[in-house]
DOMI-641873 format. One line per 8 residues: number of its first residue (from 1); for each residue x negated, y, z negated of C-alpha. Coordinates in pm, 1 decimal. Layout:
BEGIN
NUM) X/Y/Z; ...
This chain:
BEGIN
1) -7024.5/8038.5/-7362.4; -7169.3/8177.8/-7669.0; -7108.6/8589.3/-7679.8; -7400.9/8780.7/-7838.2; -7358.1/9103.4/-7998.7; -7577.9/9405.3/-7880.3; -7584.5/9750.9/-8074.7; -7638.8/10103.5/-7917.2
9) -7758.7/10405.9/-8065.4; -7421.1/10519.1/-8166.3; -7344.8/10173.1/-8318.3; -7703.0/10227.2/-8576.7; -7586.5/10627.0/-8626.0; -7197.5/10520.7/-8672.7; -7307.1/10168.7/-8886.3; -7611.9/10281.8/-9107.6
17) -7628.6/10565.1/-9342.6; -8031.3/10670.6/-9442.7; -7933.9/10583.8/-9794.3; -7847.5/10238.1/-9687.7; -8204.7/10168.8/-9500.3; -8401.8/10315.1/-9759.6; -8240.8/9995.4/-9929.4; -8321.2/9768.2/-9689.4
25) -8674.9/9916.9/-9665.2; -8713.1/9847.4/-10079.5; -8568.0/9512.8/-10016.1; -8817.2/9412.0/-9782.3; -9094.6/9545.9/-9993.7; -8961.1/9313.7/-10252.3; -9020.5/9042.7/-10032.2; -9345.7/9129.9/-9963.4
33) -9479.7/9143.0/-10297.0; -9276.7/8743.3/-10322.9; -9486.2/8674.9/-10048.4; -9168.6/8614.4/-9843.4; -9202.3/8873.8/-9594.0; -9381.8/8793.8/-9268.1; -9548.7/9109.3/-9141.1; -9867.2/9067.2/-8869.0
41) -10034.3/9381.4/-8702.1; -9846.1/9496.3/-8360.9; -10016.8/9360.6/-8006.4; -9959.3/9459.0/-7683.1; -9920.8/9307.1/-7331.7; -10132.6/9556.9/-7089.1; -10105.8/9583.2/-6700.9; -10285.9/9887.9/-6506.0
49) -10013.0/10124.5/-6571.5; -9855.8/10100.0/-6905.5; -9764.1/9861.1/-7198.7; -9531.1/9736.9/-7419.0; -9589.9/9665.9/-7771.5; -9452.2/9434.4/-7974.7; -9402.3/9447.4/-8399.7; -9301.0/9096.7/-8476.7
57) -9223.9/8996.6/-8840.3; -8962.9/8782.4/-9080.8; -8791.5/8826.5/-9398.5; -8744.7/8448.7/-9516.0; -8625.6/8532.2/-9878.4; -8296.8/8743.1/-9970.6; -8240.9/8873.9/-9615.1; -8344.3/8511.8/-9430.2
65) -8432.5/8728.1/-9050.2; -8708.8/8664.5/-8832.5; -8749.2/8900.2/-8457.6; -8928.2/9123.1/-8334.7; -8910.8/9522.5/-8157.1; -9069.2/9612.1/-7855.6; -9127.5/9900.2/-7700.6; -9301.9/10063.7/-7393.6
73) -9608.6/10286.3/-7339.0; -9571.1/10382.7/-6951.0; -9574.9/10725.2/-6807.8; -9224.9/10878.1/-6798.4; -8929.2/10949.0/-7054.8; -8616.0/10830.1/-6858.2; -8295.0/10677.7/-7032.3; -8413.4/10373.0/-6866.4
81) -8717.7/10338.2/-7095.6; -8596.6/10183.7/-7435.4; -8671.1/10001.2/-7763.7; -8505.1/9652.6/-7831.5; -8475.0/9494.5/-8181.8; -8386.7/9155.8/-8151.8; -8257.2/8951.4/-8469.2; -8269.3/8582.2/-8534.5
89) -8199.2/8367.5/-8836.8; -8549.3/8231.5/-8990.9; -8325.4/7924.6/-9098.7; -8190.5/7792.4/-8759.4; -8364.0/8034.3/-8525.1; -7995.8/8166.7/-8369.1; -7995.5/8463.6/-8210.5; -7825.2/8708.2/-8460.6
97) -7838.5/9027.8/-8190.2; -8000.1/9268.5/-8017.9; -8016.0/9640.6/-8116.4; -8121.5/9879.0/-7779.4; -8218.4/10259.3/-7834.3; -8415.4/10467.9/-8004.5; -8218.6/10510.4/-8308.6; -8356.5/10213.4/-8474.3
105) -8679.6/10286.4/-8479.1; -8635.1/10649.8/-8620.4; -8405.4/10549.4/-8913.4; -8642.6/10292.9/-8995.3; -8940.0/10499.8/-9050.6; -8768.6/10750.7/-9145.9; -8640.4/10515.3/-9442.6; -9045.6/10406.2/-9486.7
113) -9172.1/10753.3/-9564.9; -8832.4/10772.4/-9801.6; -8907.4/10559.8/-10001.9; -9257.3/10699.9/-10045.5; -9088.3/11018.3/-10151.1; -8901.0/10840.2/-10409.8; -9145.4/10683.8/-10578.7; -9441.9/10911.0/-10569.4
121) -9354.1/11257.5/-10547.5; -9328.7/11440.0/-10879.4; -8974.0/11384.1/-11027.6; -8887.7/11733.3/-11053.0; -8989.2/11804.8/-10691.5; -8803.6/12088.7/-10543.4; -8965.2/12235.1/-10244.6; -9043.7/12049.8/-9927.8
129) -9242.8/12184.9/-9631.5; -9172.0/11940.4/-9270.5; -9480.7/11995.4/-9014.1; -9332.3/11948.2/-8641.0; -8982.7/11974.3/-8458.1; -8890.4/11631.0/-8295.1; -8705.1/11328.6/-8369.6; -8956.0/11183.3/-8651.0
137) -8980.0/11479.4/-8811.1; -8558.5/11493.8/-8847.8; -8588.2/11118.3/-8947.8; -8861.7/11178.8/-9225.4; -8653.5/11477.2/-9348.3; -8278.2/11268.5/-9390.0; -8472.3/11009.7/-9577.3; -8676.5/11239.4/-9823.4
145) -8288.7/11442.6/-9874.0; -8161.6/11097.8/-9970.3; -8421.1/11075.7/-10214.3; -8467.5/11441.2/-10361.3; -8275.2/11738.9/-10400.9; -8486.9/11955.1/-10235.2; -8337.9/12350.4/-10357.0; -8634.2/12504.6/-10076.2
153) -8676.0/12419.1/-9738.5; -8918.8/12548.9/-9465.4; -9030.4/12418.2/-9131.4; -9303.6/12479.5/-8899.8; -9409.4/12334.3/-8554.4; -9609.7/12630.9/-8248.8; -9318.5/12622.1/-8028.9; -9071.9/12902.9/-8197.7
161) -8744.7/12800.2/-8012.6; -8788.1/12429.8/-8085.0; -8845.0/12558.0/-8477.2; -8522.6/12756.3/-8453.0; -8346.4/12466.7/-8231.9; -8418.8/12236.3/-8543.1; -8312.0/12475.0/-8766.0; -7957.0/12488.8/-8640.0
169) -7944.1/12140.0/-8577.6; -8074.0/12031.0/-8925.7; -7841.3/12278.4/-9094.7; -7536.6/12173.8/-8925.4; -7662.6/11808.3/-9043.8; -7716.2/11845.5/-9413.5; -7571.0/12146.5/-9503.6; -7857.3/12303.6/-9652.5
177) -8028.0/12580.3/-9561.7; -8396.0/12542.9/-9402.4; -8570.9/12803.3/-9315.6; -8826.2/12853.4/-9049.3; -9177.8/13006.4/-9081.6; -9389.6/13139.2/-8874.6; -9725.5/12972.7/-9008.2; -9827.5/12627.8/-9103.5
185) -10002.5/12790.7/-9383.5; -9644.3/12960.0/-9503.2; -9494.2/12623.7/-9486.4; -9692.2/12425.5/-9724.1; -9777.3/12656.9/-9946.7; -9669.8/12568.0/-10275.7; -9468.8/12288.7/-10158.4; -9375.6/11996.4/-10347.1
193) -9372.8/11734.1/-10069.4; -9514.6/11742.6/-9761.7; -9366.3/11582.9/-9456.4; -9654.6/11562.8/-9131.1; -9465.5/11460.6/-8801.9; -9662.2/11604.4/-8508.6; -9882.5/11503.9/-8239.4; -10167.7/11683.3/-8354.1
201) -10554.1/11539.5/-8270.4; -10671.5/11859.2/-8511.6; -10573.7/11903.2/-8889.4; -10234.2/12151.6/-8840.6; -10320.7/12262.7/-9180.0; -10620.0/12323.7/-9492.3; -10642.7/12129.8/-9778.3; -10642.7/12445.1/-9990.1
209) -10357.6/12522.8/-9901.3; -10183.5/12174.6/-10078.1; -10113.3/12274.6/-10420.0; -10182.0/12026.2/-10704.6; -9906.0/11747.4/-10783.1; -9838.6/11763.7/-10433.0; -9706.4/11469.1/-10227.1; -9807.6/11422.7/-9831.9
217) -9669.2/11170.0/-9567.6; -9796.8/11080.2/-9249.8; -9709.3/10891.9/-8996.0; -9854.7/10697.4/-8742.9; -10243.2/10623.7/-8669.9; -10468.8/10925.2/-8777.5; -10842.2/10825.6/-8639.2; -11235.5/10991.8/-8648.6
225) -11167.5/11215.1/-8351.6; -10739.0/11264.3/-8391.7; -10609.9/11328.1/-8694.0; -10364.1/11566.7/-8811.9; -10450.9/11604.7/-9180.5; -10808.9/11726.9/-9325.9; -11020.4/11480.3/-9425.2; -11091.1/11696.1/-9742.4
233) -10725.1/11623.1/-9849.3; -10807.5/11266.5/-9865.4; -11079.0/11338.4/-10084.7; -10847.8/11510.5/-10300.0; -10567.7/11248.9/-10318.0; -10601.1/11075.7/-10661.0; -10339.4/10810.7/-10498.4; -10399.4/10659.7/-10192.7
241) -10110.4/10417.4/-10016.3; -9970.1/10271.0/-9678.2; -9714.2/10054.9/-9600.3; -9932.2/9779.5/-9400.5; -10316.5/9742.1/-9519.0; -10324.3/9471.1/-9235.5; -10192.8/9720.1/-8971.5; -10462.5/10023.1/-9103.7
249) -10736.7/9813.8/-9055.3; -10632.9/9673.8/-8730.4; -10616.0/10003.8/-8520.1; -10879.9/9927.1/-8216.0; -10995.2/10282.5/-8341.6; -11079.5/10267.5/-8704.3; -10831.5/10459.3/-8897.7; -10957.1/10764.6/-9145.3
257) -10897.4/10625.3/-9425.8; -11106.8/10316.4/-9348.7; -11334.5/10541.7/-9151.6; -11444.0/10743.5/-9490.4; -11460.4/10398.3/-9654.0; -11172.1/10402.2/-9905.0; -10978.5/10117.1/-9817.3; -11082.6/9972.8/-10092.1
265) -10862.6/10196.4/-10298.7; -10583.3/10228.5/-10079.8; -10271.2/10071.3/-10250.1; -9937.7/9910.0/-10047.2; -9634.2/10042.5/-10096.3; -9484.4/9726.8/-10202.7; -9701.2/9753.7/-10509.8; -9589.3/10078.7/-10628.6
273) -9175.0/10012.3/-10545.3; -9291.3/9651.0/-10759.5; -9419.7/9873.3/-11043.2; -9724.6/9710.6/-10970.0; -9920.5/9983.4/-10966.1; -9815.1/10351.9/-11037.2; -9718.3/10595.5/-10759.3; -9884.8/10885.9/-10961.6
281) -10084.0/10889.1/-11268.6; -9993.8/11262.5/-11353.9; -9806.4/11532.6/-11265.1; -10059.3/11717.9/-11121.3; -10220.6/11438.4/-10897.9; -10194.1/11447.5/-10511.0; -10077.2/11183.2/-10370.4; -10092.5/11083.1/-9985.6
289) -9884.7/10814.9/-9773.2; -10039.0/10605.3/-9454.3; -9688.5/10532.4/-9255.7; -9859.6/10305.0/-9019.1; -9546.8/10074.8/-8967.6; -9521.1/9753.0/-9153.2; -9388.4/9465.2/-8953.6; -9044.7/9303.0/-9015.4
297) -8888.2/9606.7/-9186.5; -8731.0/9711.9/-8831.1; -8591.6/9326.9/-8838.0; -8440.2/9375.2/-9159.5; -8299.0/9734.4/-9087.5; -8139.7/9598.5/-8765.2; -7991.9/9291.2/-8933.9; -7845.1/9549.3/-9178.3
305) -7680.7/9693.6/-8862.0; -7560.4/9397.6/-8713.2; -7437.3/9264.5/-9051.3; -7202.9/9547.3/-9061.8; -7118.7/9538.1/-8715.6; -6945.0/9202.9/-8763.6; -6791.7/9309.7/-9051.7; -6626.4/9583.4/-8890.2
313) -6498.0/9320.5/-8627.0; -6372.4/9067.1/-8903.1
């Protein structure tokens, strides 16, 4: 009987430093630009009371993976609802493992907006400003540490006790101090990068407020009637980029930056880690990231995982 190997949480935290899947993130932007990474919009299978969704993708070149993450959308947040990564070879189609938990999930878009950080905030970036409290907004702030050394930190999100609960966490973490403010307004002002991780349907902050040569990340979809950042910011952004042009332009409700018609001058991320295109033309443009989740990185970032898993075992 063939034994499969299945990951935990504490297997991707123990396994997978954030350095190591902002690697595998640039690796599979590689292999999109080759045209050897396989990365459709996510779908979902609906019944009357929730959903799951599915982000299927491969990675046929270097990393030779194919599988898929799902996850669910019904009411609830017990331990018994879960993501699942599952990893195949895209040569013989064997089941390579399964990777259960949240952990996944975070690290790898965490690692996404990384990499954004690397290569289009300003080089001499030294202040960073993170907009919300929970587990994306801890992911998003590892991966732009692993990229910058950020010498001011400040954090903002309405609920005070959750700021000062990340606070302590975070510090213990990086060993750094961060420093919590009591206004959004406080917190991005004259900050370098920009790190937006909340749930907002409303802008959380002005687009006066972003000084020039700025960098901004987002995450998730932002659309007409719920979106966290001002429109007027987009106007400002001399650089424009997401990880997935297929997945912004699939959203059943039309994303902003295809709403105000400027997907035609949206670039992918794979062009600007490629050299492609530039990730900033000057030091004083602004520059904005889409993280709308490209398909296939998860795949790659969980076959990282397993890969080390079995060496550990040899």
């Amino acid at each position: 009987m063939v034994a499969y190997r299945v990951l935990t949480d504490h297997d991707v935290q123990e396994l997978l430093s954030m350095d190591e899947a902002i690697r595998k993130i640039e690796d599979a932007l590689f292999e999109k630009e080759e045209g050897t990474l396989v990365a459709p919009p996510r779908f979902r299978v609906e019944v009357d009371r929730g959903s799951l969704v599915f982000t299927a993708g491969a990675a046929t070149g270097s990393e030779k993976l194919i599988g898929f993450r799902v996850y669910d959308t019904f009411p609830g947040n017990d331990s018994d609802h879960n993501q699942i990564v599952a990893v195949f070879s895209s040569e013989t189609g064997a089941l390579r493992g399964i990777v259960i938990g949240q952990a996944i999930g975070m690290v790898r878009t965490g690692a996404i907006g990384g990499v954004a950080v690397k290569h289009m905030a300003r080089p001499d970036a030294e202040s960073l400003a993170v907009l919300g409290t929970g587990h994306q907004a801890r992911a998003q702030l590892m991966a732009a540490l692993a990229v910058r050394d950020f010498k001011t930190i400040k954090v903002y999100s309405r609920d005070p006790d959750r700021r000062q609960r990340f606070v302590k966490e975070m510090n213990r973490s990086i060993g750094k101090e961060i420093r919590a403010v009591d206004s959004a307004q406080e917190c991005v002002d004259g900050a370098d990068v920009i790190l937006c991780a909340t749930n907002s349907p409303v802008p959380v902050f002005y687009s006066e407020w972003v000084k020039d040569g700025a960098h901004i990340n987002t995450i998730g979809p932002k659309s007409e009637n719920a979106h966290e950042i001002p429109i007027e910011l987009i106007e400002r952004s001399s650089v424009l980029v997401t990880d997935s042009l297929e997945q912004l332009r699939a959203y059943p409700k039309p994303h902003i930056a295809v709403r105000e018609s400027r997907a035609g001058r949206i670039a992918e991320l794979s062009d600007i880690v490629t050299g492609k295109q530039p990730g900033r033309r000057s030091l004083n443009d602004i520059t904005l990231f889409f993280s709308v989740g490209l398909a296939g990185t998860e795949v790659v970032v969980a076959g990282e995982v397993l890969r080390k898993a079995e060496g550990k075992a040899d």
